[in-house]
C-alpha positions in Angstrom: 35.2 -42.0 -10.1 33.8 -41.0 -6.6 33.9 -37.3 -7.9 31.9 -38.4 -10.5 29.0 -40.0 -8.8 28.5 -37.7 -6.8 28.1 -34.8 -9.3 26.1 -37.2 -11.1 23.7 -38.0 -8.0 23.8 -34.0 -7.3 22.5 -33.4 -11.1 20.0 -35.8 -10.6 18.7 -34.3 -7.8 18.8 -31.0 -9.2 16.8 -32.6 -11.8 14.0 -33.9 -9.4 14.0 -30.7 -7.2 13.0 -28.7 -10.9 10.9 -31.5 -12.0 9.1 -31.4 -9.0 8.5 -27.9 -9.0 7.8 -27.1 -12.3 4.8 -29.8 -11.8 3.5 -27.8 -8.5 3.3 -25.0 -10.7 1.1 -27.1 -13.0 -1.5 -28.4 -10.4 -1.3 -25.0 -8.6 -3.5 -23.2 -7.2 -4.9 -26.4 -5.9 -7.1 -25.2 -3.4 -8.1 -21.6 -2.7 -5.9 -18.6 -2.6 -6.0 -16.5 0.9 -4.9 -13.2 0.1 -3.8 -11.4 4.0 -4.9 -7.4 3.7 -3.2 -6.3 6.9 -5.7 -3.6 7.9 -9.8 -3.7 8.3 -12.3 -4.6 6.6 -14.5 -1.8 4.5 -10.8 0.2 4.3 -9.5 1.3 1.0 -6.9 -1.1 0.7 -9.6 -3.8 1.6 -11.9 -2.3 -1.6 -8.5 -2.7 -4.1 -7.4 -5.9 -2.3 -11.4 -7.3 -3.6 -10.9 -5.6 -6.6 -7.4 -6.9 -7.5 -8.7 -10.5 -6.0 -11.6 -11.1 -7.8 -9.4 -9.9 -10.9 -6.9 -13.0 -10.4 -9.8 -15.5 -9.5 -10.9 -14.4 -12.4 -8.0 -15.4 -14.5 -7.2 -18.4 -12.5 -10.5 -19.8 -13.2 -10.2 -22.9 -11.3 -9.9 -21.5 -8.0 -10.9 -18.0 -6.1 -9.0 -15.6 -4.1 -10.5 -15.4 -0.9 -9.6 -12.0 1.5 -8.8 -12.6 4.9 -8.4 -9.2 7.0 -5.8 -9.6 9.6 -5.7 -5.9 10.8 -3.4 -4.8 13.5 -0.3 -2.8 14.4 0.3 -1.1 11.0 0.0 -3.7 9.3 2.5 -5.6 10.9 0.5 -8.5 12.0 -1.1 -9.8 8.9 2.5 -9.4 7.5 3.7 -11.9 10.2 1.1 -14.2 9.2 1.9 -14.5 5.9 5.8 -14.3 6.6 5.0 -17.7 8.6 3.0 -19.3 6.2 3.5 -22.7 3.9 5.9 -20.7 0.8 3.4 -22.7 -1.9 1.8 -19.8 -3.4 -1.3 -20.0 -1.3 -1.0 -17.6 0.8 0.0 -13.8 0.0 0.5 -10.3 1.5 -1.1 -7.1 -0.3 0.0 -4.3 1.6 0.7 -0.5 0.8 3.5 1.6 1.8 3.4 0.5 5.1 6.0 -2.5 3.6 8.3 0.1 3.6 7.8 2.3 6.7 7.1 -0.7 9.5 10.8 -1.2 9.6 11.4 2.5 10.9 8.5 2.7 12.9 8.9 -0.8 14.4 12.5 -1.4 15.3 11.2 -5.0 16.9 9.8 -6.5 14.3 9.6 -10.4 13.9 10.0 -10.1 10.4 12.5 -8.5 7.7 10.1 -7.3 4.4 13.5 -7.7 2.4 14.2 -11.5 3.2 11.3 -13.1 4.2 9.1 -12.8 1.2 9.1 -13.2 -2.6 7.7 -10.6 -4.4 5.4 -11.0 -7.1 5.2 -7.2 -8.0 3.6 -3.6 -7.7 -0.3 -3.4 -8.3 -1.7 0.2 -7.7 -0.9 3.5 -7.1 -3.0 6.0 -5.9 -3.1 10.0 -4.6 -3.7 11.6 -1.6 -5.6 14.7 -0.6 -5.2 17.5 1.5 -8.8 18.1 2.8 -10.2 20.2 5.6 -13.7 20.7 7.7 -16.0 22.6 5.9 -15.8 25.6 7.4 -11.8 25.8 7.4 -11.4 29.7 6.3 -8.4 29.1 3.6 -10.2 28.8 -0.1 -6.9 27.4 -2.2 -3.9 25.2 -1.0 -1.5 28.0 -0.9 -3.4 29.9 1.5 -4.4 26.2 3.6 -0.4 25.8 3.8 0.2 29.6 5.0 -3.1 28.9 7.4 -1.5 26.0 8.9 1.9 27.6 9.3 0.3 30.6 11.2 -2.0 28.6 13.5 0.5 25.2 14.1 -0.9 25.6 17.7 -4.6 25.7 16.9 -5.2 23.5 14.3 -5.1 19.6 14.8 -4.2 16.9 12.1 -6.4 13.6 12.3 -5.0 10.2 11.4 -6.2 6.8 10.9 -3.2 5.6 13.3 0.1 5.2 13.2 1.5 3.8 9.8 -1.6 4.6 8.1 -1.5 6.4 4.9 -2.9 9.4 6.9 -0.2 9.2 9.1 2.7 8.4 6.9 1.4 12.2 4.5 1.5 14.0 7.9 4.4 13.8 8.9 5.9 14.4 5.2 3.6 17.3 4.9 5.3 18.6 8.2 9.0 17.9 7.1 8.3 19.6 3.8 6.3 22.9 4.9 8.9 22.7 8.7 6.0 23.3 10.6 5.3 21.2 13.4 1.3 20.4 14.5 -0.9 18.7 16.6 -1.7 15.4 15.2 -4.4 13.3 16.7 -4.4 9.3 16.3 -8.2 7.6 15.6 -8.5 4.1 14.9 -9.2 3.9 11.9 -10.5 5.8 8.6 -13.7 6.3 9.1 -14.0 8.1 12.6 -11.5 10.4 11.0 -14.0 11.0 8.0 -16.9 11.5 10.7 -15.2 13.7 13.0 -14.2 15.7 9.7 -17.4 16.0 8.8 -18.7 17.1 11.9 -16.1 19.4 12.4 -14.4 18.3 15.6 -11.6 17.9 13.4 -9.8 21.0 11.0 -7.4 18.8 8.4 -6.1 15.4 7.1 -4.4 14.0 4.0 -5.5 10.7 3.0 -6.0 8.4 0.1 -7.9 9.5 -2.9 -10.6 6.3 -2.5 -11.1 7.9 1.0 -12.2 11.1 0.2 -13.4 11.4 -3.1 -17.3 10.9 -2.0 -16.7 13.4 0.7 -15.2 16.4 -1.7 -18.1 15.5 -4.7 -20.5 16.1 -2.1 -19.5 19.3 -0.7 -18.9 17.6 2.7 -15.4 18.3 3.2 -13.4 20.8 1.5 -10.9 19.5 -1.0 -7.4 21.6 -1.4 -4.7 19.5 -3.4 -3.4 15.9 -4.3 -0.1 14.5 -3.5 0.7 13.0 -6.7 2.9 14.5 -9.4 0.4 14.8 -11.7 -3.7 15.4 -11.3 -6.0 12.8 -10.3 -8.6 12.1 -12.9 -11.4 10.9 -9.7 -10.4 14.7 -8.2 -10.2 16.9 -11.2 -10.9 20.2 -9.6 -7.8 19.7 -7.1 -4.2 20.7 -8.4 -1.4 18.9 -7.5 0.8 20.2 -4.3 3.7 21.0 -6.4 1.7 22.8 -8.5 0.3 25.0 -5.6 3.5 25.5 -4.2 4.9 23.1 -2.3 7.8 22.3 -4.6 9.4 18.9 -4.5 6.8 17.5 -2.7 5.1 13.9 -4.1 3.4 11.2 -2.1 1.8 7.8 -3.7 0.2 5.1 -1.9 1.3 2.0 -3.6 0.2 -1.1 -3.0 2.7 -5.0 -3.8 1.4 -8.4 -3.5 4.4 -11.0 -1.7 4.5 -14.3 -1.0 6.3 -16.4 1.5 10.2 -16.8 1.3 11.0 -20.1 -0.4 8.0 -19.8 -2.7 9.2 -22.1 -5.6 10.2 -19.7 -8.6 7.7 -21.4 -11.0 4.7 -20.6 -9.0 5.7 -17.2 -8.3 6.0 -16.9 -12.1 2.6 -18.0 -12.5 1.0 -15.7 -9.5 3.1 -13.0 -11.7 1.3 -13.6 -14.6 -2.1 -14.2 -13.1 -1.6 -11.0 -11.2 -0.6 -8.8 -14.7 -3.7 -11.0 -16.1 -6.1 -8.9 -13.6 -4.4 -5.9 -13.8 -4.9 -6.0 -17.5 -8.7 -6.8 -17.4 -10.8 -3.6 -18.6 -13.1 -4.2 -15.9 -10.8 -4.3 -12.7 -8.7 -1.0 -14.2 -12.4 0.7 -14.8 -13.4 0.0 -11.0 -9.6 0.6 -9.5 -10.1 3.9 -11.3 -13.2 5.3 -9.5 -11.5 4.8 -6.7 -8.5 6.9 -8.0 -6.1 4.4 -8.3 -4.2 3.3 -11.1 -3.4 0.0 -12.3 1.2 -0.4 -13.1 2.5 -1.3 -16.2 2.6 -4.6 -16.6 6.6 -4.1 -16.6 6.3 -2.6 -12.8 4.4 -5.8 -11.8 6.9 -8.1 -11.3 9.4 -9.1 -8.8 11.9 -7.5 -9.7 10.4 -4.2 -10.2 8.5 -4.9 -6.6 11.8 -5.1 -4.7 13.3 -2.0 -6.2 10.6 -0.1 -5.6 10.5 -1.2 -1.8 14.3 -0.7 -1.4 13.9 2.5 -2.6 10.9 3.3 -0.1 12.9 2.0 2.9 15.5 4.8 2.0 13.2 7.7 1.5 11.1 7.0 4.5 13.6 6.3 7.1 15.0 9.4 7.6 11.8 11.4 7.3 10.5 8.8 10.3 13.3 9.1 12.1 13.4 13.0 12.4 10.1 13.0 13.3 10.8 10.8 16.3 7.9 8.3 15.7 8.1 5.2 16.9 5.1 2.2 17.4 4.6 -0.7 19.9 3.8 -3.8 18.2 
């Protein structure tokens, strides 16, 4: 009989508990949304991040997104923000690759990407581009490649910092051509664009919404993309593999997460709300300019989110690892 209450009282509660949730997912979002983007403001993943929020406002309706830069150590710090935050859906983490290369490149971290989030799923992908000063002397990406190789104790590699996008395609770009260079750190994306431009610097690889103005106009020089196939934003430049470089493929992704113990009903709902945006003609047209391109609406969702960054963790870790990088937080 005793064995029997109690199951009884544990049903019941079981009961409440899914009650209870499923009718926070009904009043929810009941106040704004803050969406953390871990790096600076005016950055690309700031620009999607707007894009991407205004998109889910937007199908909300109710309530707005509101993006709260909280830049610092690769990312790292906006991700401890949000790893600490109340799990009811109103606060969330985009970030880009970074999710998946912070582990390497910060063995101290106060946070495990795997455990102490819930994802809600993958919303962009996007190229980057091998570009060089203007007055670089190779004319296609074959002869850049064979340039670099020949000079590797000339020419000088610019980054926006460690675990940046710029930083993350150097040191691929050195594994894959087994050429080691001089890579200099900046702090941030735009001195590297500036110094580029002016010349003080000879090469960089960075994200497609970074340096598709600066190739249109003739102020950088433009060699190849990263991505498997062409970029539709850079439709003169071929793809790396297709220049030579066989085997080699680099995509900036970016996932939206939410805190650990999110209830599953609200994460459900952020899911759909974020598939809503990415869905909407007029966030995919502006998401494009930029060179990015909106997932399949199968590829946003958690489950496609934590496959993908499982998958990350495994390719990057040994490609950080040989390079001997590693970052103070």
């Amino acid at each position: 009989m005793a064995h029997t209450t109690k199951t009884s009282i544990a049903a019941a509660f079981a009961a409440l508990t899914l009650s209870s949730a499923a009718a926070h997912a009904q009043d929810f979002p009941s106040k704004h949304v803050t969406m953390v983007m871990p790096y600076a403001a005016g950055g690309p993943g700031d620009t999607i991040a707007r894009i991407v929020g205004q998109g889910m406002s937007n199908a909300f309706k109710t309530q707005q997104i509101i993006i709260e830069n909280t830049a610092g150590a690769g990312g790292t710090v906006g991700s401890a923000r949000v790893a600490a935050a109340q799990p009811d859906g109103h606060t969330l983490l985009l970030i880009h690759v970074s999710a998946a290369t912070n582990p390497a490149l910060y063995p101290n971290l106060k946070y495990d990407q795997t455990k102490d989030f819930e994802p809600v799923g993958l919303v962009v992908e996007l190229p980057s581009a091998f570009v060089a000063k203007k007055a670089f002397p190779a004319t296609n990406f074959s002869e850049f490649v064979a340039y670099v190789k020949a000079n590797k104790d000339k020419v000088n590699y610019a980054h926006a910092g460690i675990g940046s996008a710029s930083h993350l395609c150097g040191l691929l770009f050195s594994a894959a051509i087994d050429t080691k260079f001089t890579q200099v750190a900046y702090r941030g994306t735009g001195p590297v664009m500036n110094d580029l431009i002016g010349g003080q610097v000879d090469f960089t690889c960075d994200q497609a919404v970074n340096v598709v103005s600066n190739v249109s106009a003739g102020a950088i020089k433009g060699y190849a993309v990263t991505s498997k196939t062409k970029a539709a934003a850079l439709p003169d430049l071929p793809t790396a593999e297709q220049s030579g470089l066989k085997g080699f493929d680099l995509s900036i992704w970016y996932g939206l997460w939410a805190p650990k113990g999110t209830p599953k009903p609200v994460v459900d709902k952020l899911v759909s709300t974020l598939q809503a945006a990415l869905a909407d003609p007029a966030v995919k047209d502006k998401l494009a300019t930029l060179g990015a391109t909106t997932v399949a609406k199968e590829r946003a969702t958690p489950s496609a989110l934590d496959a993908h960054l499982k998958a990350e963790i495994a390719k990057w870790g040994p490609v950080i690892k040989n390079a001997g990088v590693t970052a103070a937080q």
